[in-house]
C-alpha distance (Angstrom), angle and dihedral (degrees) to the residues before:
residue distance angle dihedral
X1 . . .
X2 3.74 . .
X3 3.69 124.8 .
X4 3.44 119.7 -103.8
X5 3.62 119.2 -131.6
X6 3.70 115.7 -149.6
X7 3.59 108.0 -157.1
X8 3.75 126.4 48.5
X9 3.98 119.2 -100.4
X10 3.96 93.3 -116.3
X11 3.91 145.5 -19.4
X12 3.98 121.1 -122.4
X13 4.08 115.2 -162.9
X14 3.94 113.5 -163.4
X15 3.57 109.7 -155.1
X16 3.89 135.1 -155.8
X17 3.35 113.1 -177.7
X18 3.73 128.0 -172.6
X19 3.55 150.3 -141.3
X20 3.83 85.4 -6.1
X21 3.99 114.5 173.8
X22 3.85 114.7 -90.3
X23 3.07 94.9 -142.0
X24 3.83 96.6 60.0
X25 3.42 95.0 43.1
X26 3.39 99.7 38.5
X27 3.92 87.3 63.2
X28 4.13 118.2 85.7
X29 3.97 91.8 -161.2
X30 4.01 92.7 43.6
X31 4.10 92.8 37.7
X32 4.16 79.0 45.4
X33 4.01 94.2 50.1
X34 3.56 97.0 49.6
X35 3.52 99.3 48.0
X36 3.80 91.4 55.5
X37 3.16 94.2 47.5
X38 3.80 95.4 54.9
X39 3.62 88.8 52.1
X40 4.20 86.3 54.3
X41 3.64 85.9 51.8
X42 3.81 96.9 41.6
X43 3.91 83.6 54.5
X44 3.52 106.3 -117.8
X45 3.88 138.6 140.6
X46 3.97 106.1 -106.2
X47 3.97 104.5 -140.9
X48 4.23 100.1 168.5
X49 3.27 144.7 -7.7
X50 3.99 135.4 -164.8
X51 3.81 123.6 166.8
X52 4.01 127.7 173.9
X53 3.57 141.1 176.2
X54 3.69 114.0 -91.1
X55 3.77 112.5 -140.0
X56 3.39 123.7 -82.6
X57 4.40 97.0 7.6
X58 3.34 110.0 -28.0
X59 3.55 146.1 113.5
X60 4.29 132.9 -131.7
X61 3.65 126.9 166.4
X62 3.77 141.3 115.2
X63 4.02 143.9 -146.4
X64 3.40 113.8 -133.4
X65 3.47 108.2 -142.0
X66 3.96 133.3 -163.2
X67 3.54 84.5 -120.6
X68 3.87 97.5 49.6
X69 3.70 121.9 -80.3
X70 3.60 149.6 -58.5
X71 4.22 121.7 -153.3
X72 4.09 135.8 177.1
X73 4.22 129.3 -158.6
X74 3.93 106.8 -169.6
X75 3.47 123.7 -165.3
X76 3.75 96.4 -168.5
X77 4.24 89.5 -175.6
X78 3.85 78.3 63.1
X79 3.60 112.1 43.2
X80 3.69 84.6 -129.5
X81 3.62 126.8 122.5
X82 4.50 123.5 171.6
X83 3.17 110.0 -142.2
X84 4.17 116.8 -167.1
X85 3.87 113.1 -163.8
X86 3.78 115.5 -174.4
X87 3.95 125.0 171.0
X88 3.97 126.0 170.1
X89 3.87 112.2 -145.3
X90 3.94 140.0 11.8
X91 3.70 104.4 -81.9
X92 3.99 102.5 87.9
X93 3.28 136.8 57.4
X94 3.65 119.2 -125.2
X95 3.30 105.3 175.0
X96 3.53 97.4 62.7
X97 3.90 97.5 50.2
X98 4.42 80.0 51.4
X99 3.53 92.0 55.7
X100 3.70 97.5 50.0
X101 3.70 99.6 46.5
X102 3.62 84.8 52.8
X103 3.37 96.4 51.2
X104 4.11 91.5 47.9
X105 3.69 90.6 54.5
X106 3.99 89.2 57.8
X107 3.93 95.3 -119.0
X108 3.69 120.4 -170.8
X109 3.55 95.2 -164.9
X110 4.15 135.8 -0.7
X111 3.95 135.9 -159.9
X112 3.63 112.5 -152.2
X113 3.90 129.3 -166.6
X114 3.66 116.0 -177.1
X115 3.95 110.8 -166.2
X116 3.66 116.3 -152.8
X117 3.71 98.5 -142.5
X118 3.79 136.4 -175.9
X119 4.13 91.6 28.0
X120 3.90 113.2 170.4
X121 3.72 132.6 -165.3
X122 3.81 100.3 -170.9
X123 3.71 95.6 -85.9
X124 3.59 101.6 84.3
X125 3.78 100.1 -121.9
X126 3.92 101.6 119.2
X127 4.04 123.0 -145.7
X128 3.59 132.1 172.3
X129 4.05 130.9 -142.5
X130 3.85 123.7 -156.2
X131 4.11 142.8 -146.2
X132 3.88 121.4 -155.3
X133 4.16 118.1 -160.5
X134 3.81 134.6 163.2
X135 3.85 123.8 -144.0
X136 4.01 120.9 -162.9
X137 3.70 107.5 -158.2
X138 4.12 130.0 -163.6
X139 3.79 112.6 -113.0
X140 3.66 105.9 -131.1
X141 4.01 116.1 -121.3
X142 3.54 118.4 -99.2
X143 3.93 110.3 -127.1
């Protein structure tokens, strides 16, 4: 009989995050910053990381993490910026390096998916299952 494993192989959060400042997002070394450090505060092992400027305003890039990855597409006309969080294991905490990046891009509101990935019932046929929740944030005031 195969062994069972008991907790899933990794969790994946897709993030929409809006009315974000343009400014932030707009900028490949600020969009570039923040996304490191969220992976520092998540408390995983950065490995890479390569951001550009996406055509007309935007922003791409991704760290590569030891755990997997985490990657950002602004659209800075928008106030929108996808975030896509992905760790393997149990030992970091995503959720916290999520909430800080959308924080740092000034986000009104977010809409989070976390996908339960890699889940195993002793038969070796892997699934996932998923949770949906929105956040409405306070925008700071400007001084």
């Amino acid at each position: 009989m195969a062994e069972k494993i008991h907790e899933s192989i990794g969790h994946h959060y897709i993030v929409e995050a809006s009315g974000c400042d343009p400014e932030i997002i707009g900028s490949v070394a600020k969009v570039q910053q923040i996304l490191v450090k969220a992976a520092e505060i998540a408390g995983t092992e950065v490995w890479s990381i390569s951001f550009n400027r996406f055509p007309p305003h935007g922003v791409s890039g991704v760290v590569v993490i030891s755990e997997s990855h985490i990657s950002a597409h602004t659209w800075p006309e928008y106030g929108y910026g996808a975030l896509d969080f992905y760790t393997c294991g149990n030992s970091v905490d995503p959720e916290k390096g999520i909430e800080y990046a959308v924080g740092a891009f000034g986000a009104s509101s977010s809409h989070i998916t976390e996908i339960t990935r890699g889940i195993e019932e002793g038969d070796r046929e892997f699934y996932h299952s998923f949770i949906t929740w929105e956040e409405e944030f306070e925008k700071k005031e400007e001084k």
